[in-house]
C-alpha positions as CSV (number, residue, x, y, z in Angstrom):
1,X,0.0,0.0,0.0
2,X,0.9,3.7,-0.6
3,X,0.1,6.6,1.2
4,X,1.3,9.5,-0.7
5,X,0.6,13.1,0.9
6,X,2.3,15.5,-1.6
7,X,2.1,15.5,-5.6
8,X,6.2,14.8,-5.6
9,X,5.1,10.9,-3.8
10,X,3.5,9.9,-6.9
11,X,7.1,9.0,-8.1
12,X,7.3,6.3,-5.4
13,X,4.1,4.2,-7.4
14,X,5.1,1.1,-9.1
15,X,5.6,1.1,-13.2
16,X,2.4,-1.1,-13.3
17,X,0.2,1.9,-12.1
18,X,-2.2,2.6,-14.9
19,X,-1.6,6.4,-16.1
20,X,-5.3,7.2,-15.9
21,X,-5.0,6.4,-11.9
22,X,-1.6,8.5,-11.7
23,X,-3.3,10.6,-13.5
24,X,-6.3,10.8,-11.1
25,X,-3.9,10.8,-7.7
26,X,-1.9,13.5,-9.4
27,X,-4.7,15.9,-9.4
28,X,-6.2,14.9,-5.7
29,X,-2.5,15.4,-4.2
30,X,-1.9,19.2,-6.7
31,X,-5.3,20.3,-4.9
32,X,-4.2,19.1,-1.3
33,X,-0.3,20.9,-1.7
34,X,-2.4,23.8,-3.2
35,X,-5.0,24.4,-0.3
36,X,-2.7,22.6,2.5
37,X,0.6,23.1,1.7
38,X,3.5,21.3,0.1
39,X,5.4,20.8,3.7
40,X,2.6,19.5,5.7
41,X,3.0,16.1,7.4
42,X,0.2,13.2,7.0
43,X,-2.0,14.1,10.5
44,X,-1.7,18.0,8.9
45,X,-5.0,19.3,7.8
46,X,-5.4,18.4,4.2
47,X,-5.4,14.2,4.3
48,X,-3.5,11.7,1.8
49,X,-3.8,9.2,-0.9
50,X,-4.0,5.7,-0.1
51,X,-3.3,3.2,-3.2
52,X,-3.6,-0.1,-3.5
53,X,-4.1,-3.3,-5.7
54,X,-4.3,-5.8,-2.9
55,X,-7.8,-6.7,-1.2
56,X,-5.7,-7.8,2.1
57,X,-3.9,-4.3,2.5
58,X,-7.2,-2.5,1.6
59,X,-9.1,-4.6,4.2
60,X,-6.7,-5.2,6.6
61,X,-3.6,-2.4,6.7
62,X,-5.5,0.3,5.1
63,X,-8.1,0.3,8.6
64,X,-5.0,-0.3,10.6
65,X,-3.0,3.0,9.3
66,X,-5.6,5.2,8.9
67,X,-8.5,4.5,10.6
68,X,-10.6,4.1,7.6
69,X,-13.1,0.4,7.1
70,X,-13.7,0.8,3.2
71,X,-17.1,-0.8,2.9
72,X,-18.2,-0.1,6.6
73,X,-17.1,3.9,6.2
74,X,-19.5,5.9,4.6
75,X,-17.6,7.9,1.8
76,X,-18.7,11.4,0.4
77,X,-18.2,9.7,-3.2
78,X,-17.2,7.4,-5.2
79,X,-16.0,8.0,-8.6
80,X,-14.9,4.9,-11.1
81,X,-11.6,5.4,-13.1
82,X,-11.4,3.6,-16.1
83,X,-8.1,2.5,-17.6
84,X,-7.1,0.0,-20.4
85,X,-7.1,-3.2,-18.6
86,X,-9.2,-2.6,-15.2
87,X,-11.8,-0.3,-13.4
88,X,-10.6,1.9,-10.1
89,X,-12.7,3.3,-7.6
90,X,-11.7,6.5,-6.1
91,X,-13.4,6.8,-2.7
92,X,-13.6,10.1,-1.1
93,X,-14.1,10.1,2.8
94,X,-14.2,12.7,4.7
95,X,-12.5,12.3,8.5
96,X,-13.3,16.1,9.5
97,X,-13.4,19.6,8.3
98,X,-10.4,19.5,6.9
99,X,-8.7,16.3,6.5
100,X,-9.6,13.8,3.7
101,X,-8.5,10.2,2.7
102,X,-8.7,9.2,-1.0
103,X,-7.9,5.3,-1.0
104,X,-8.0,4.4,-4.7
105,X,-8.2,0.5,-5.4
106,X,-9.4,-2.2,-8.3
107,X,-13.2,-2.0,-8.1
108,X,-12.4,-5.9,-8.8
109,X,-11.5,-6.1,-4.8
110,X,-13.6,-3.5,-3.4
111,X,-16.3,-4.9,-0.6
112,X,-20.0,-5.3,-1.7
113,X,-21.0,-3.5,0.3
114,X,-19.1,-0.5,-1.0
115,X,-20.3,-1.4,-4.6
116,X,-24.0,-1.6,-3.6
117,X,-23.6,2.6,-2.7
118,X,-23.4,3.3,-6.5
């Protein structure tokens, strides 16, 4: 799993990352070093990117390092990125006023439950 927090993290994202989803993290991270600041640390106001391809880190390390229970939290939205081989969803949730977690994952390993809200 990665948790990026500043539009300069996207370079640590593996080589298999469809563009359309760097694409997509790219401009959630410019809007959150834009409004928050580009030297803010992850429990700074703003929030992070969390990506993953693994159903055991989104399930089990994701809740664990952030807090968040995709498929039991209630996001804000969720938005479907299509790329060439697979669909993404990009789930928005909102922690507080002003601090957000984006965890972008296959929709191929997203819970039910969370696929049921759209």
């Amino acid at each position: 799993m990665f948790i990026l927090i500043h539009e300069n993290d996207i370079s640590q994202l593996p080589d298999t990352t469809p563009p359309e989803v760097i694409s997509k993290i790219a401009e959630i991270l410019k809007g959150l070093d834009e409004n928050y600041g580009s030297g803010r640390k992850l429990l700074d106001d703003g929030g992070f990117v969390a990506y993953t391809t693994d159903r055991q880190e989104a399930m089990v390390a994701l809740p664990k390092q952030t807090g968040l229970k995709i498929g039991i939290s209630t996001p804000e939205f969720v938005e479907v990125i299509e790329t060439a081989t697979e669909s993404y969803l990009n789930v928005l949730n909102l922690t507080n006023n002003e601090y957000a977690i984006t965890a972008i994952l296959p929709k191929s390993i997203a819970p039910k439950s969370l696929l049921n809200d759209f």
